[in-house]
C-alpha positions in Angstrom: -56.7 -3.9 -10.6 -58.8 -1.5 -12.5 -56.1 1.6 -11.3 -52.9 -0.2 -11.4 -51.6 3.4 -10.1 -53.3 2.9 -6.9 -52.0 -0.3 -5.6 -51.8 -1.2 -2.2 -49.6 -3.8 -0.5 -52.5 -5.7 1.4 -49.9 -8.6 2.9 -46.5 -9.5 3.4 -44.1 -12.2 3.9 -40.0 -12.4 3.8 -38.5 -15.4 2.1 -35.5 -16.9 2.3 -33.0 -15.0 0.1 -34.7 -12.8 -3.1 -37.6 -14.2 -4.4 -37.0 -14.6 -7.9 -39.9 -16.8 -9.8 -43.5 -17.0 -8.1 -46.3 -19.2 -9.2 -49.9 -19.0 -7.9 -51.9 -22.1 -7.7 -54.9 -23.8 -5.5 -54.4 -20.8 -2.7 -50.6 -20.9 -2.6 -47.5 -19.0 -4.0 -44.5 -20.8 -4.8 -41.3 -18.6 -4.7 -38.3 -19.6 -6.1 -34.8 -18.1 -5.0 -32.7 -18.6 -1.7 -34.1 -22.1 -1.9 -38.3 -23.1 -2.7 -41.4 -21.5 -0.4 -44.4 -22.6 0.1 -46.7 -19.3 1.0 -50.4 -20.1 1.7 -52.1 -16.8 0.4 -55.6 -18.1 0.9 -55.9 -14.9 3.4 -54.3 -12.1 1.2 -53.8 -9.9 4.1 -52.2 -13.0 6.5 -50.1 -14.7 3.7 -48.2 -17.4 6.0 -44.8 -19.5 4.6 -46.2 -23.3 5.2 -43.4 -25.1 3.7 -39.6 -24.9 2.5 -36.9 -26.6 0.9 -33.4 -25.7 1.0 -30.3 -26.2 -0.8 -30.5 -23.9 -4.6 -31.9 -20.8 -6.1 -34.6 -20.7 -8.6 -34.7 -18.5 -11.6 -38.4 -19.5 -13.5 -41.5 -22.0 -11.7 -44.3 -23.2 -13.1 -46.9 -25.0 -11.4 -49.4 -27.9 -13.2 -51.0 -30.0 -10.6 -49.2 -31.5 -8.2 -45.7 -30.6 -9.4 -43.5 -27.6 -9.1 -41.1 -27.4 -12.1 -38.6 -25.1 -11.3 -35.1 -23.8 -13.4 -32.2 -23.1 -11.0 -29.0 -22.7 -10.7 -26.9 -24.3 -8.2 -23.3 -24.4 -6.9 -23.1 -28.3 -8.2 -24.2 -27.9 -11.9 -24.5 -24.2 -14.0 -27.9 -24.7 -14.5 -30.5 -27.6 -14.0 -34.7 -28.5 -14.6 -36.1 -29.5 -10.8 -39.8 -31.2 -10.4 -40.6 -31.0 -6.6 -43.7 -32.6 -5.8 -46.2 -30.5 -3.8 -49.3 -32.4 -2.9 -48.3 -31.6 0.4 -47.7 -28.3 0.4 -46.3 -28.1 4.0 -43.5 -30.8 2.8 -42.3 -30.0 -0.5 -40.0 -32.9 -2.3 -37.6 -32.9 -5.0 -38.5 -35.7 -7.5 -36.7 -35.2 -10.4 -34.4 -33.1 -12.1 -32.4 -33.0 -15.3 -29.0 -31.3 -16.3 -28.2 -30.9 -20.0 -25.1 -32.1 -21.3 -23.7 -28.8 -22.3 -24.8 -27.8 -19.5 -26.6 -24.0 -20.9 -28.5 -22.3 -19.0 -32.5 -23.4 -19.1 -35.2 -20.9 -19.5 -39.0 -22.0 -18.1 -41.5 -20.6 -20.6 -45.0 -20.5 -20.2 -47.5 -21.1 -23.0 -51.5 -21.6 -23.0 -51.3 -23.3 -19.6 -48.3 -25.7 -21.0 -44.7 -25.7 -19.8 -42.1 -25.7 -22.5 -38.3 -25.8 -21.4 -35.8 -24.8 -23.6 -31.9 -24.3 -23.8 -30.8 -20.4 -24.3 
């Protein structure tokens, strides 16, 4: 991106409601909002949804490993930490998740490769 004035969309894919957080890891993007996709990008020009799962939005992912962590909010709780495990990236699961007690809105952050979650 040495002329960021002359980008040029390459590929394209529609997800599920508007993408709101996107992560980029081992060939794959992981969008968050209208639930969690799974887009092999391996082929920038062919980018191909291989895997969903349903049911919140997303606000913020971060990906480390084998785990997406993901803040959302949901029609069940104002705001909530997910950990969807992705080792198979065609068949994302939901392992985990945490609500605080106050229930305040989470923000992801990202910091020299490390996750940090914090209340706002």
């Amino acid at each position: 991106m040495s002329t960021p004035s002359d980008l040029v969309e390459v590929g394209f894919v529609d997800t599920p409601g508007n993408a709101v957080g996107v992560a980029l890891w081992g060939g794959y993007a992981y969008v968050a909002g209208g639930g969690f996709s799974v887009i092999d990008v391996s082929t920038p020009s062919a980018p191909v949804q291989v895997g969903f799962l349903d049911g919140f939005g997303g606000w913020d992912v971060v990906v480390l490993g084998d785990y997406q962590f993901v803040t959302w909010h949901g029609q069940e709780h104002s705001s909530l930490l997910t950990v969807i495990d992705i080792q198979t990236p065609s068949a994302p699961v939901e392992v985990g998740s945490f609500v605080p007690a106050d229930l305040g809105a989470l923000l992801g952050c990202r910091s020299l490769g490390r996750t940090r979650v914090s209340r706002k």
